[in-house]
mmJSON file of the N, C-alpha and C atoms, coordinates in Angstrom:
{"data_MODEL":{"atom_site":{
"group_PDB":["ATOM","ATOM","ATOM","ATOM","ATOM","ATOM","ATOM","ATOM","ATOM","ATOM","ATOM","ATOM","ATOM","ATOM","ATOM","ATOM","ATOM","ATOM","ATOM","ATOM","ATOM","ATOM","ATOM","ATOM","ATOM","ATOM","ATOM","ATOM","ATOM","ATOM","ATOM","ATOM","ATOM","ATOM","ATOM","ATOM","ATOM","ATOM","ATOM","ATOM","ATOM","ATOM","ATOM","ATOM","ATOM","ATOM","ATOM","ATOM","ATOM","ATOM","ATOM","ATOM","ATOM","ATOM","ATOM","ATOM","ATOM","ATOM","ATOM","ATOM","ATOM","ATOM","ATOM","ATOM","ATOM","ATOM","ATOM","ATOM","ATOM","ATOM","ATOM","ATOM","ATOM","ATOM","ATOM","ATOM","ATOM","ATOM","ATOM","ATOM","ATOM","ATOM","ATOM","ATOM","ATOM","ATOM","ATOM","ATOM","ATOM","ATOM","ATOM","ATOM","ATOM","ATOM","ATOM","ATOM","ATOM","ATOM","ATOM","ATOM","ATOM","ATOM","ATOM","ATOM","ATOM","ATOM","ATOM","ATOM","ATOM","ATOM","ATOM","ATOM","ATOM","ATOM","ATOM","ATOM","ATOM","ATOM","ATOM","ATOM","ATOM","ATOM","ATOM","ATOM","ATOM","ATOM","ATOM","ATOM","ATOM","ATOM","ATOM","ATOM","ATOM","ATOM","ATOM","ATOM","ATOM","ATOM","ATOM","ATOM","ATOM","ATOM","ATOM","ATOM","ATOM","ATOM","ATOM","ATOM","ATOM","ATOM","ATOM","ATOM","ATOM","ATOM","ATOM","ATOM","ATOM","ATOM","ATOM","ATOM","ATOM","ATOM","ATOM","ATOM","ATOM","ATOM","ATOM","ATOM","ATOM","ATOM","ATOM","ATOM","ATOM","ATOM","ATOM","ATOM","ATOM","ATOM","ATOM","ATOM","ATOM","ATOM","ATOM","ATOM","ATOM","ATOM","ATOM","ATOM","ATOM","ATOM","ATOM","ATOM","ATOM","ATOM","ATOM","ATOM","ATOM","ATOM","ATOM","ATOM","ATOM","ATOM","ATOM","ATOM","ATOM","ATOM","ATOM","ATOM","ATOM","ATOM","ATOM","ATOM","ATOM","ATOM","ATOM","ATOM","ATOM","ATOM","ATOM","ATOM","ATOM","ATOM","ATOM","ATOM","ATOM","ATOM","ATOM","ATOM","ATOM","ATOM","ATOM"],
"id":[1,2,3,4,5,6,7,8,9,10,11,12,13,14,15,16,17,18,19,20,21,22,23,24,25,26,27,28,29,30,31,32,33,34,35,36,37,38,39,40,41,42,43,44,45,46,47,48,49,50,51,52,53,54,55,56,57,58,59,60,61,62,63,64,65,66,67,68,69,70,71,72,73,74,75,76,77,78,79,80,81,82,83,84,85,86,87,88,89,90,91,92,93,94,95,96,97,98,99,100,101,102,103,104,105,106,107,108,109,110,111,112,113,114,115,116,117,118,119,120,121,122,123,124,125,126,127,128,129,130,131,132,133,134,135,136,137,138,139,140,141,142,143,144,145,146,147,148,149,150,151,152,153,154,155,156,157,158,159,160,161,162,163,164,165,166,167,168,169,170,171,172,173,174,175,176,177,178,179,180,181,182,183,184,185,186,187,188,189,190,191,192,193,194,195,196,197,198,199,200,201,202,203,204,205,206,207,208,209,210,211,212,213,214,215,216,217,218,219,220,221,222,223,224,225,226,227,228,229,230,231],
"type_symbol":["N","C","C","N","C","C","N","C","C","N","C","C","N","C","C","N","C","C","N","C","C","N","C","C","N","C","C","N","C","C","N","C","C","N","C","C","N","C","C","N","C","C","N","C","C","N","C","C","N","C","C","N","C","C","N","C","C","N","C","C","N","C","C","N","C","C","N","C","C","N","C","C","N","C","C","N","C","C","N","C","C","N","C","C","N","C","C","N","C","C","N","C","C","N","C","C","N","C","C","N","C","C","N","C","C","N","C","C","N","C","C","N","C","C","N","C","C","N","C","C","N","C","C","N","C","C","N","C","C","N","C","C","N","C","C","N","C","C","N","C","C","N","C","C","N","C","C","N","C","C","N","C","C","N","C","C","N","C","C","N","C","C","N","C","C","N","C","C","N","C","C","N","C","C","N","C","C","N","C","C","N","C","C","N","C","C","N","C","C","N","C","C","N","C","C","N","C","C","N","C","C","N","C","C","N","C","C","N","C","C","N","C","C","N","C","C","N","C","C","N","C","C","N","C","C","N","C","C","N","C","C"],
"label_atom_id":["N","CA","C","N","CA","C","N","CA","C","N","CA","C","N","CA","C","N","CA","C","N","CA","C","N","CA","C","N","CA","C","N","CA","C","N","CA","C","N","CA","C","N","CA","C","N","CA","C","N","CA","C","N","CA","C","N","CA","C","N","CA","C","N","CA","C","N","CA","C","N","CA","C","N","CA","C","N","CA","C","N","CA","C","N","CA","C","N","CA","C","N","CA","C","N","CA","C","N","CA","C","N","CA","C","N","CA","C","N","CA","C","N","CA","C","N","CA","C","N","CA","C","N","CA","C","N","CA","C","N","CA","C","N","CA","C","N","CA","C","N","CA","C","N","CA","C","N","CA","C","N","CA","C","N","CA","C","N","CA","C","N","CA","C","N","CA","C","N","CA","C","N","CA","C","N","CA","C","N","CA","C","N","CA","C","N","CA","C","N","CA","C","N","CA","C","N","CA","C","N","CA","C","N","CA","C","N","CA","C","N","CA","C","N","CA","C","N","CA","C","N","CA","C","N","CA","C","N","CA","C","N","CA","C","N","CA","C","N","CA","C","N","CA","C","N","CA","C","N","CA","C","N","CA","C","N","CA","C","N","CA","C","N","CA","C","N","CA","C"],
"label_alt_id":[null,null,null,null,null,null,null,null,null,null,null,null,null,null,null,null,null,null,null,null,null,null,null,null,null,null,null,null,null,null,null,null,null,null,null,null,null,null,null,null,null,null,null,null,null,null,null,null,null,null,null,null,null,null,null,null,null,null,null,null,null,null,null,null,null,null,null,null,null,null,null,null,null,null,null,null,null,null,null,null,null,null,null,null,null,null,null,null,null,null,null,null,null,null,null,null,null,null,null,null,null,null,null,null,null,null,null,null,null,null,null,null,null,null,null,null,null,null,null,null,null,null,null,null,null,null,null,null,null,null,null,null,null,null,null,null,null,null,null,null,null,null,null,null,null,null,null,null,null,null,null,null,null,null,null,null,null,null,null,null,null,null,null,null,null,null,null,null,null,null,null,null,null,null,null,null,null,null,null,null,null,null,null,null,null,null,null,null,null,null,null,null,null,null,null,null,null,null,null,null,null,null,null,null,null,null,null,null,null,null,null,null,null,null,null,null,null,null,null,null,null,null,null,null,null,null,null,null,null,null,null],
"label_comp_id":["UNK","UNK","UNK","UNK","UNK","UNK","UNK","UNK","UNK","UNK","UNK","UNK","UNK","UNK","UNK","UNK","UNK","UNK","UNK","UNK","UNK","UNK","UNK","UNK","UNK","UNK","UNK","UNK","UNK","UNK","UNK","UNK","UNK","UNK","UNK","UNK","UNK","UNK","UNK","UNK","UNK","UNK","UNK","UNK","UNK","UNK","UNK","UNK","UNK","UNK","UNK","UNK","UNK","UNK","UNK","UNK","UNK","UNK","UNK","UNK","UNK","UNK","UNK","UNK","UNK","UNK","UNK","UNK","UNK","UNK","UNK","UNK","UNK","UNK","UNK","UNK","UNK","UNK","UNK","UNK","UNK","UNK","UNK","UNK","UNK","UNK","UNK","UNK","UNK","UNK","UNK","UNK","UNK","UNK","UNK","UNK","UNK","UNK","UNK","UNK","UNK","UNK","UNK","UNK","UNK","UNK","UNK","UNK","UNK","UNK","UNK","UNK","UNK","UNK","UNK","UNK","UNK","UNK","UNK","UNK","UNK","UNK","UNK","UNK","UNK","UNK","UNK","UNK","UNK","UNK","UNK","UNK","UNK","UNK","UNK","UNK","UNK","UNK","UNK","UNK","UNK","UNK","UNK","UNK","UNK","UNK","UNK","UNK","UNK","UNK","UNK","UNK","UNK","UNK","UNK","UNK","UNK","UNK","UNK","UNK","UNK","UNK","UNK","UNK","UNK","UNK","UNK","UNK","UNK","UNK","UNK","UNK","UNK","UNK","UNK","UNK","UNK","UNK","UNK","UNK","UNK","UNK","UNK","UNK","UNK","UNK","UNK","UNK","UNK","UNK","UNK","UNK","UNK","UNK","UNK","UNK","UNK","UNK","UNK","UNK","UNK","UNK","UNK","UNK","UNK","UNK","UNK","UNK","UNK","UNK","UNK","UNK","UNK","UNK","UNK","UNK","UNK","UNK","UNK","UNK","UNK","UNK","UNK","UNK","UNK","UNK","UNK","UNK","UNK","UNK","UNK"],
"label_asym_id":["A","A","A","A","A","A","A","A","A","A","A","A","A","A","A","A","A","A","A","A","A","A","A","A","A","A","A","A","A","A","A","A","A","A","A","A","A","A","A","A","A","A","A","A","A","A","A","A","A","A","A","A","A","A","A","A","A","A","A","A","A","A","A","A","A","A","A","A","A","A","A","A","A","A","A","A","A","A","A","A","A","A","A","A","A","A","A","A","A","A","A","A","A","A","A","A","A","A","A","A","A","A","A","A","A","A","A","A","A","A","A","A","A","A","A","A","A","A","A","A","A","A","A","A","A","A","A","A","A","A","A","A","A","A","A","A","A","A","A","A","A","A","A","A","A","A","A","A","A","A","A","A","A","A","A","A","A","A","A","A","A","A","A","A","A","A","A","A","A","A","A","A","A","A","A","A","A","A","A","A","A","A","A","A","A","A","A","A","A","A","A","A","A","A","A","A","A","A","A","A","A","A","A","A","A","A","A","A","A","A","A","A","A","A","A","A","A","A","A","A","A","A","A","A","A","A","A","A","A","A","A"],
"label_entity_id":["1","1","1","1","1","1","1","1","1","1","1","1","1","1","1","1","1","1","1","1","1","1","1","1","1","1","1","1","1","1","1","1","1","1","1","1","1","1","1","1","1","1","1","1","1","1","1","1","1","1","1","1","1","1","1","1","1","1","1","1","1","1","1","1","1","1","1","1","1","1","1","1","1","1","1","1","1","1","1","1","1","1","1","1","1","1","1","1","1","1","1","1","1","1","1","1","1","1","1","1","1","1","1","1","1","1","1","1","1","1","1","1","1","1","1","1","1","1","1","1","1","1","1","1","1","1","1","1","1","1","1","1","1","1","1","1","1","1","1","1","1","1","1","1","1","1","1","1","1","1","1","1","1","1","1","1","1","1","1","1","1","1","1","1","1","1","1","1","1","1","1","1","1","1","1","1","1","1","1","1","1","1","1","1","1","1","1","1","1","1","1","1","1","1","1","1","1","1","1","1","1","1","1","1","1","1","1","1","1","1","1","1","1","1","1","1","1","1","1","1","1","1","1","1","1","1","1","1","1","1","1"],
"label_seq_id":[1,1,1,2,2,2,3,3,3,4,4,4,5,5,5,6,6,6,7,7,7,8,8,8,9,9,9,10,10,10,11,11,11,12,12,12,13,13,13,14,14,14,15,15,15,16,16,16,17,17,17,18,18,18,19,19,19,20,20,20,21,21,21,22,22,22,23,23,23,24,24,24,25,25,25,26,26,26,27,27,27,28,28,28,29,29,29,30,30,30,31,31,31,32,32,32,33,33,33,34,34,34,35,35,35,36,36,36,37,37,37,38,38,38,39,39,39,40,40,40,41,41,41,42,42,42,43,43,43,44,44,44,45,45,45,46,46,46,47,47,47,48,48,48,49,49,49,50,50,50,51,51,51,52,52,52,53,53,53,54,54,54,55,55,55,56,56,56,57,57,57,58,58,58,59,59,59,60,60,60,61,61,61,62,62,62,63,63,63,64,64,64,65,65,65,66,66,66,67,67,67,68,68,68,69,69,69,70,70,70,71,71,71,72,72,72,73,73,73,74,74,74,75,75,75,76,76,76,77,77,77],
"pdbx_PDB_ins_code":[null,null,null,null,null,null,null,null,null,null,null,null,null,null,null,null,null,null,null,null,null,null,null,null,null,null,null,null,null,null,null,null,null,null,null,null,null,null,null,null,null,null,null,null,null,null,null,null,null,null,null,null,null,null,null,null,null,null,null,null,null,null,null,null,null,null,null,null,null,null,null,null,null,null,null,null,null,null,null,null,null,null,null,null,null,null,null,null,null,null,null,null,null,null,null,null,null,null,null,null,null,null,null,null,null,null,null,null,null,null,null,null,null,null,null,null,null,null,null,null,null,null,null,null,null,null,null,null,null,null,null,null,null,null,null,null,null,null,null,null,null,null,null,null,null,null,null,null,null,null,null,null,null,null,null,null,null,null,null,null,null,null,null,null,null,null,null,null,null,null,null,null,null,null,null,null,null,null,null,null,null,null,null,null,null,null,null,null,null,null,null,null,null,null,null,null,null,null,null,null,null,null,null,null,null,null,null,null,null,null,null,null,null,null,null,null,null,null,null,null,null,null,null,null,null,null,null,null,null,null,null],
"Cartn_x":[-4.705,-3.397,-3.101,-2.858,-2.814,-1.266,-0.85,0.834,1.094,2.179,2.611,2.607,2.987,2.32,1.033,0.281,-0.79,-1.435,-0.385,-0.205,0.103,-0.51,-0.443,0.859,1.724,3.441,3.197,2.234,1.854,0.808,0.712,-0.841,-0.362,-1.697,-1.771,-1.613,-1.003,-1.247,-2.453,-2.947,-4.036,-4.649,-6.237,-6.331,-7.423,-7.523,-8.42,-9.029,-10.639,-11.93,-12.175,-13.556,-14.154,-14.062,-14.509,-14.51,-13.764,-14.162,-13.125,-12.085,-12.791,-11.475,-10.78,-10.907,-9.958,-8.49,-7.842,-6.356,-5.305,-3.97,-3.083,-3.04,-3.203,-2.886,-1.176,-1.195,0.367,1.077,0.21,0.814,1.384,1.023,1.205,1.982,2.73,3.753,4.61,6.117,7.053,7.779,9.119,10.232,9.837,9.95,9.527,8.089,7.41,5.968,6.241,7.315,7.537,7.539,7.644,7.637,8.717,9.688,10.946,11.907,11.813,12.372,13.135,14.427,15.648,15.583,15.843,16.137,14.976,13.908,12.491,12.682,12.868,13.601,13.853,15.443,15.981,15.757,14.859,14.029,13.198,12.636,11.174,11.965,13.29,13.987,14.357,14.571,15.35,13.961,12.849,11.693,11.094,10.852,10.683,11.144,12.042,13.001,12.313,13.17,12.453,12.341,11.185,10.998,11.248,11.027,10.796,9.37,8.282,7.164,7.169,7.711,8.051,9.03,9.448,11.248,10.293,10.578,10.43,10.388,9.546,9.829,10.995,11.574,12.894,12.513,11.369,11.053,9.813,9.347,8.126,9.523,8.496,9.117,9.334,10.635,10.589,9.652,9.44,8.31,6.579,6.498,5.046,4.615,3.137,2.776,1.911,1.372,0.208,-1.173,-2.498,-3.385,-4.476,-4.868,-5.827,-7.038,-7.536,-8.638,-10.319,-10.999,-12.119,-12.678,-13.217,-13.625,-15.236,-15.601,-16.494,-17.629,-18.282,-19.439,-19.366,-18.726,-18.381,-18.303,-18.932,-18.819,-18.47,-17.757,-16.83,-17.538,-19.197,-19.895,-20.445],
"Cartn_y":[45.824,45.889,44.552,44.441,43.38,43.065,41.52,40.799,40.663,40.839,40.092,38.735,38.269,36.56,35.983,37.496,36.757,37.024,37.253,37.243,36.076,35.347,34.469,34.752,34.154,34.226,33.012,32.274,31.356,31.288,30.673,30.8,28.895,28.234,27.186,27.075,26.399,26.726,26.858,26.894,26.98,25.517,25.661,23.948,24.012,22.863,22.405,21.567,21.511,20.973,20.988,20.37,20.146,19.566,19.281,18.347,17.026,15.756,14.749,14.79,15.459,15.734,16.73,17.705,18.806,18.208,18.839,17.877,19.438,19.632,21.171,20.98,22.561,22.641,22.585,21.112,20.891,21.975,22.714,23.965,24.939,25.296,26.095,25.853,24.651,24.586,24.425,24.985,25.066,24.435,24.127,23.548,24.217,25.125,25.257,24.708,24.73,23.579,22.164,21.495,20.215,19.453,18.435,17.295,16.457,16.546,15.901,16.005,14.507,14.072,13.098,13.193,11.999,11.002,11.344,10.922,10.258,10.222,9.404,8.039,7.309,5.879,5.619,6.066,6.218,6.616,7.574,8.169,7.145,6.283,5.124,4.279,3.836,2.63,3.138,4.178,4.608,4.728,5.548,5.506,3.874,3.11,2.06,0.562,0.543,-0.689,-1.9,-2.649,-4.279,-5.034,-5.942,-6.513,-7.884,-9.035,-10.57,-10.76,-9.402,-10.187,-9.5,-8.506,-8.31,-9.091,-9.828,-10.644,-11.685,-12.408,-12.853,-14.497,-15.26,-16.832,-17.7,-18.237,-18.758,-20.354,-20.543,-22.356,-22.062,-21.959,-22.221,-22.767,-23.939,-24.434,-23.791,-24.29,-23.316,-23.607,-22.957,-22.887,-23.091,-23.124,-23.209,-21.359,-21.127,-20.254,-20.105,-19.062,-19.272,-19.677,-20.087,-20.272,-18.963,-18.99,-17.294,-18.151,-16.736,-16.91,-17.188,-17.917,-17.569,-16.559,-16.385,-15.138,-14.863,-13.853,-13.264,-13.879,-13.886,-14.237,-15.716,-16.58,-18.382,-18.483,-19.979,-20.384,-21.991,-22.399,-23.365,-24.729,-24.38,-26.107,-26.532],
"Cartn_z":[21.558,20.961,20.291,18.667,17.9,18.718,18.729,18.829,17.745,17.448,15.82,16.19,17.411,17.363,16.753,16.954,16.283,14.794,14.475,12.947,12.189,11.197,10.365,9.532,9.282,9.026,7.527,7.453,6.308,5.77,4.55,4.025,3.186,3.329,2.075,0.92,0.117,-1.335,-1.623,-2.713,-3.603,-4.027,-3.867,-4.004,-5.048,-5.46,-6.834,-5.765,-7.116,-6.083,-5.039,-4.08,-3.465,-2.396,-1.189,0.266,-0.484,-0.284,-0.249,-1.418,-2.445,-3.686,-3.828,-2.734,-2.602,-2.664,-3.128,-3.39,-3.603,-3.425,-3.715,-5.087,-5.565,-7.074,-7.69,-8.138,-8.88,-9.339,-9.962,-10.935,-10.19,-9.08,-7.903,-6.552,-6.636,-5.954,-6.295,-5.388,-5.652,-4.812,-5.169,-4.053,-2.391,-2.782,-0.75,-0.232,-1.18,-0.641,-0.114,-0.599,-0.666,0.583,0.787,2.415,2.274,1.502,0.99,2.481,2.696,3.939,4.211,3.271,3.109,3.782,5.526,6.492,7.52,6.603,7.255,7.494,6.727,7.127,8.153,8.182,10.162,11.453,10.78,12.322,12.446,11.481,11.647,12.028,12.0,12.204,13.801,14.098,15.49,16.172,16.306,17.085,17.269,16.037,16.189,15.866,16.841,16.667,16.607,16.295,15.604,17.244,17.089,18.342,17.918,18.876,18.594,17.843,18.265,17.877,16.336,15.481,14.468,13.662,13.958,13.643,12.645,11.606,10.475,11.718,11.249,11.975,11.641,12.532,12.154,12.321,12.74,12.712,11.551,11.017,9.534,8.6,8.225,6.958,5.881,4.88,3.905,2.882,2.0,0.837,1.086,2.512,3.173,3.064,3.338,3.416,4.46,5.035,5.708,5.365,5.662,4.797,4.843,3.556,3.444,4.425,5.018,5.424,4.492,4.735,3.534,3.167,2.643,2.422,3.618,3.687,4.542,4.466,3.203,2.573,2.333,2.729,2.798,4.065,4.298,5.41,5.207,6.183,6.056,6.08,6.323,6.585,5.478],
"occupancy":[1.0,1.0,1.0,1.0,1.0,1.0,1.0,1.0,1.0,1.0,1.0,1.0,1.0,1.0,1.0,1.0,1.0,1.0,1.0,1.0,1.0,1.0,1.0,1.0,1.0,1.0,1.0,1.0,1.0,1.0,1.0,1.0,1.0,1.0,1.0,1.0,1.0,1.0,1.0,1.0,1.0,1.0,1.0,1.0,1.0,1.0,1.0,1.0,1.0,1.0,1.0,1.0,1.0,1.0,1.0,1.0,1.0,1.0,1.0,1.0,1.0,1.0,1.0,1.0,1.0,1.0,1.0,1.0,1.0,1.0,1.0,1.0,1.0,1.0,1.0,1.0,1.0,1.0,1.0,1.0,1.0,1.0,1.0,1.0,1.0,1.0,1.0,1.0,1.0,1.0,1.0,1.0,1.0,1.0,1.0,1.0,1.0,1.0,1.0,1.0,1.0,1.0,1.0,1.0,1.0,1.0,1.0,1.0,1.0,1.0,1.0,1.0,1.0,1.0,1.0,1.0,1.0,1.0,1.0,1.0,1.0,1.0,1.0,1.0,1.0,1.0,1.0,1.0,1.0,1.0,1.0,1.0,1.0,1.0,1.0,1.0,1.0,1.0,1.0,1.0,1.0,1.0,1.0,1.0,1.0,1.0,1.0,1.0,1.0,1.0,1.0,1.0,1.0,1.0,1.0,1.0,1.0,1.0,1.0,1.0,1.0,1.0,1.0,1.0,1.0,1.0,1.0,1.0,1.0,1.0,1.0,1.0,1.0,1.0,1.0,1.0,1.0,1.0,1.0,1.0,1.0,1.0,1.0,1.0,1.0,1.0,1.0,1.0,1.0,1.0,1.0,1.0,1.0,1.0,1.0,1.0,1.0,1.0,1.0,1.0,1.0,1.0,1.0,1.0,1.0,1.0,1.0,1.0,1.0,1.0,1.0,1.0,1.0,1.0,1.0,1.0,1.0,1.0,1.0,1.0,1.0,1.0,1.0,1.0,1.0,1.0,1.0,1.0,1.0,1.0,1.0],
"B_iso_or_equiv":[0.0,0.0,0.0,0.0,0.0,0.0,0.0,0.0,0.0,0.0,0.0,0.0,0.0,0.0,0.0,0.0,0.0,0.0,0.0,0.0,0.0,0.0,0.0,0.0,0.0,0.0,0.0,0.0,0.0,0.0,0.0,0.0,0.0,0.0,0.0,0.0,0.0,0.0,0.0,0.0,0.0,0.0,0.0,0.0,0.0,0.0,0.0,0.0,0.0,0.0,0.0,0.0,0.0,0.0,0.0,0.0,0.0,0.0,0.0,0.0,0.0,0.0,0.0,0.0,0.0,0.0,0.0,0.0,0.0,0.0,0.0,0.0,0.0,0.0,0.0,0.0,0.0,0.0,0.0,0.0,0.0,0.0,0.0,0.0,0.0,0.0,0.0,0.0,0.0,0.0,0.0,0.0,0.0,0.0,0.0,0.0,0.0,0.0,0.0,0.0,0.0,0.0,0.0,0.0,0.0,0.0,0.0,0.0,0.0,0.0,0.0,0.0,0.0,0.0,0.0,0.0,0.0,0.0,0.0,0.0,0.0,0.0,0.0,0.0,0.0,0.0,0.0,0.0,0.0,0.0,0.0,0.0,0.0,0.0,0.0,0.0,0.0,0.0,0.0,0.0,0.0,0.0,0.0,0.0,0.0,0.0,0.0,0.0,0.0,0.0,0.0,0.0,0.0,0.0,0.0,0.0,0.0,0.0,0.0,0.0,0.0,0.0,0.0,0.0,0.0,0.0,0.0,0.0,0.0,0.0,0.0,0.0,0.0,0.0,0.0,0.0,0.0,0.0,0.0,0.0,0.0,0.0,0.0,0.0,0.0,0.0,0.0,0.0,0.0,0.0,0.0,0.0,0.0,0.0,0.0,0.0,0.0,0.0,0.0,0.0,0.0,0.0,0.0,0.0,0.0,0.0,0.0,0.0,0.0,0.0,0.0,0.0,0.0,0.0,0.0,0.0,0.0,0.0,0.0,0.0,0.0,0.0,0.0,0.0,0.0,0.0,0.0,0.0,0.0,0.0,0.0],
"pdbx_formal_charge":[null,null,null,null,null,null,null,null,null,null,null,null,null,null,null,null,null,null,null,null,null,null,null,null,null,null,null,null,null,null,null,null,null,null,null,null,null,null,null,null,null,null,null,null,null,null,null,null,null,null,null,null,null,null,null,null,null,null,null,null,null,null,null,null,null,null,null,null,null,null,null,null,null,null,null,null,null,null,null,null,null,null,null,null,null,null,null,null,null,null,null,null,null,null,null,null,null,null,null,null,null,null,null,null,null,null,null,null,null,null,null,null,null,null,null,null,null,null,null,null,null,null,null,null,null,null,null,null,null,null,null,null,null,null,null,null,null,null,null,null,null,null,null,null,null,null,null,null,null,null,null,null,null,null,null,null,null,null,null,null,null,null,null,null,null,null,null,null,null,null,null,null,null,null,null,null,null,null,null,null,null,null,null,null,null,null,null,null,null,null,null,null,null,null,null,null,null,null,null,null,null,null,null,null,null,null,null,null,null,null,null,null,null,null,null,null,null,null,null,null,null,null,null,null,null,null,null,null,null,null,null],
"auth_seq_id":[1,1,1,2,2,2,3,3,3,4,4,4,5,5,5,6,6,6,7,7,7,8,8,8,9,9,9,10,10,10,11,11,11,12,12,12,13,13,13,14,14,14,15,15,15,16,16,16,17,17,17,18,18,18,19,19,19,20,20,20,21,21,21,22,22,22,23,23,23,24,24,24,25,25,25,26,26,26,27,27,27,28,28,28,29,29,29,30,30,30,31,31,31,32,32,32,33,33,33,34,34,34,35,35,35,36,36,36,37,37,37,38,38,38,39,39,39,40,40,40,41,41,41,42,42,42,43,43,43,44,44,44,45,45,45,46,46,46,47,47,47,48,48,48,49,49,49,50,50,50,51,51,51,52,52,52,53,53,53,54,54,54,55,55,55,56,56,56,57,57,57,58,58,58,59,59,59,60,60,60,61,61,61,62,62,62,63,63,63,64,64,64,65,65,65,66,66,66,67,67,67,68,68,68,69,69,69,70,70,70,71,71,71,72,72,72,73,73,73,74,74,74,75,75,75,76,76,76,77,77,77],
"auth_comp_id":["UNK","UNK","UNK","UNK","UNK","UNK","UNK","UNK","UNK","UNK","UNK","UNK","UNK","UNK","UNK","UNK","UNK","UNK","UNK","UNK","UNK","UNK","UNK","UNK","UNK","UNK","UNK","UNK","UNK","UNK","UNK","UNK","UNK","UNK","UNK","UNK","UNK","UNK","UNK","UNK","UNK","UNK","UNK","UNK","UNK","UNK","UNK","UNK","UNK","UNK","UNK","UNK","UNK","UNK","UNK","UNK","UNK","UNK","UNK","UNK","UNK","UNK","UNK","UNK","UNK","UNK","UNK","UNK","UNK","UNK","UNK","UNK","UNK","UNK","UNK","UNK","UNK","UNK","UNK","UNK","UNK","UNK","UNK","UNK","UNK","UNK","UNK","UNK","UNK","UNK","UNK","UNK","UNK","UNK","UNK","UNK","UNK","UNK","UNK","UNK","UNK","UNK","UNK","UNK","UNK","UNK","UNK","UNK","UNK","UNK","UNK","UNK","UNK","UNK","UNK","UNK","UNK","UNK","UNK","UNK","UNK","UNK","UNK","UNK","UNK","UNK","UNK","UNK","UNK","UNK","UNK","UNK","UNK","UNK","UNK","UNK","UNK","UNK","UNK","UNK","UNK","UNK","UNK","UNK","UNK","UNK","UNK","UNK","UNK","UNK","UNK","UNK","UNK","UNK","UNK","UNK","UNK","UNK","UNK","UNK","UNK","UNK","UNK","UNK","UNK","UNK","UNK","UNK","UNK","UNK","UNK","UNK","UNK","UNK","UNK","UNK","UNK","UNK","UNK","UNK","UNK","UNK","UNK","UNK","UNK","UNK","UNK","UNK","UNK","UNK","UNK","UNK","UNK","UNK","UNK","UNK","UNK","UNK","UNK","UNK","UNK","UNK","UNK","UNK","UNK","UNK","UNK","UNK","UNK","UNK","UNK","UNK","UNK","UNK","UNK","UNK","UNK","UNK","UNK","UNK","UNK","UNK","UNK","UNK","UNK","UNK","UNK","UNK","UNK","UNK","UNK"],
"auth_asym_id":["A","A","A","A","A","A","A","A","A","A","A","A","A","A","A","A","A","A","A","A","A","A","A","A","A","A","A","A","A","A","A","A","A","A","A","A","A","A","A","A","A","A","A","A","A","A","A","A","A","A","A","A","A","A","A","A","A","A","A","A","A","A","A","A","A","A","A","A","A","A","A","A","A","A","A","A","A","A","A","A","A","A","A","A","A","A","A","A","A","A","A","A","A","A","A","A","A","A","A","A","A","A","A","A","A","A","A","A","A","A","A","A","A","A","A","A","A","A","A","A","A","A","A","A","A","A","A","A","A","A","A","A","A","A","A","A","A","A","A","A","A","A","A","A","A","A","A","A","A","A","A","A","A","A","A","A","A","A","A","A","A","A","A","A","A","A","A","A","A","A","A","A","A","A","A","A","A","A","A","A","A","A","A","A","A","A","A","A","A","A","A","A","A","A","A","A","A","A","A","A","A","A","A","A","A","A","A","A","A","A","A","A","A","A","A","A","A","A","A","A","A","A","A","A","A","A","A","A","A","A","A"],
"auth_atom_id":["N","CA","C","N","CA","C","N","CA","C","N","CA","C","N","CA","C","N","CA","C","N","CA","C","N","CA","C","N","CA","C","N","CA","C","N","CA","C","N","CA","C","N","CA","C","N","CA","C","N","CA","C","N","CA","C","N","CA","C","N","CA","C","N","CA","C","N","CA","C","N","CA","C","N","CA","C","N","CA","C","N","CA","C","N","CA","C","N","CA","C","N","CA","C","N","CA","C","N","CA","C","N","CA","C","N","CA","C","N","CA","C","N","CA","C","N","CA","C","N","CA","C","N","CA","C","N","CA","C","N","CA","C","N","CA","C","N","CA","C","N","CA","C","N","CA","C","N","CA","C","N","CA","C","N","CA","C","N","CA","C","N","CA","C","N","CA","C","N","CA","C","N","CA","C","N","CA","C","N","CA","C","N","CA","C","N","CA","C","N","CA","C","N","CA","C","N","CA","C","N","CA","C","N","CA","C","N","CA","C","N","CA","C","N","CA","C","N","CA","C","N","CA","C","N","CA","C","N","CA","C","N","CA","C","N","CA","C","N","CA","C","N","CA","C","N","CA","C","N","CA","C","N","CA","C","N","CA","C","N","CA","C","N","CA","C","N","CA","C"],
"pdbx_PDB_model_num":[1,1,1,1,1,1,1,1,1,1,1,1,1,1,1,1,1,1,1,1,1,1,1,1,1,1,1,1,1,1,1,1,1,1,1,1,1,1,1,1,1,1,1,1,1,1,1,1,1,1,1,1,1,1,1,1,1,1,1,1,1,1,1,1,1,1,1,1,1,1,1,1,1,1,1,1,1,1,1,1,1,1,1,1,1,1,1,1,1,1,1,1,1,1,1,1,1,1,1,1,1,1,1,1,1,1,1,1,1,1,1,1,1,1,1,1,1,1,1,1,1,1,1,1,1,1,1,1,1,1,1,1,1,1,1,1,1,1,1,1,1,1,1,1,1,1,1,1,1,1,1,1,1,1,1,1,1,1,1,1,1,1,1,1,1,1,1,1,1,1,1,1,1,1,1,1,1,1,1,1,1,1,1,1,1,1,1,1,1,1,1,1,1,1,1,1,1,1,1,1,1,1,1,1,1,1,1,1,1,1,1,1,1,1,1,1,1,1,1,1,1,1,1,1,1,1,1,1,1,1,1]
}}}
């Protein structure tokens, strides 16, 4: 005896190309396809609140920077 639970209620859009370049076909979506999520911000600001070890330094001098690291392929001797 089939459930209607187990009935598929959605399908994917339609996609252009292949394995890593498979990508959804532009032409073929519509407003209800969309991920349009106003309110993403605040949920990222409310799940993850600012700590001390995120907080901007309040003793670094001004107009100093940090120094880049060398690059990989240099070595410092």
């Amino acid at each position: 005896m089939a459930s209607s639970r187990n009935k598929p209620t959605a399908s994917p859009p339609p996609t252009l190309g292949e394995g890593c370049l498979a990508r959804y076909d532009p032409e073929a979506l519509g407003d209800e396809d969309g991920t349009d999520f106003p309110d993403a911000a605040e949920l990222w600001r409310q799940l993850n609140p600012p700590d001390a070890a995120s907080a901007p330094a309040a003793d670094a001098p001004a107009g100093r920077q940090t120094p880049a690291h060398p690059p990989a392929d240099k070595s410092s001797k």
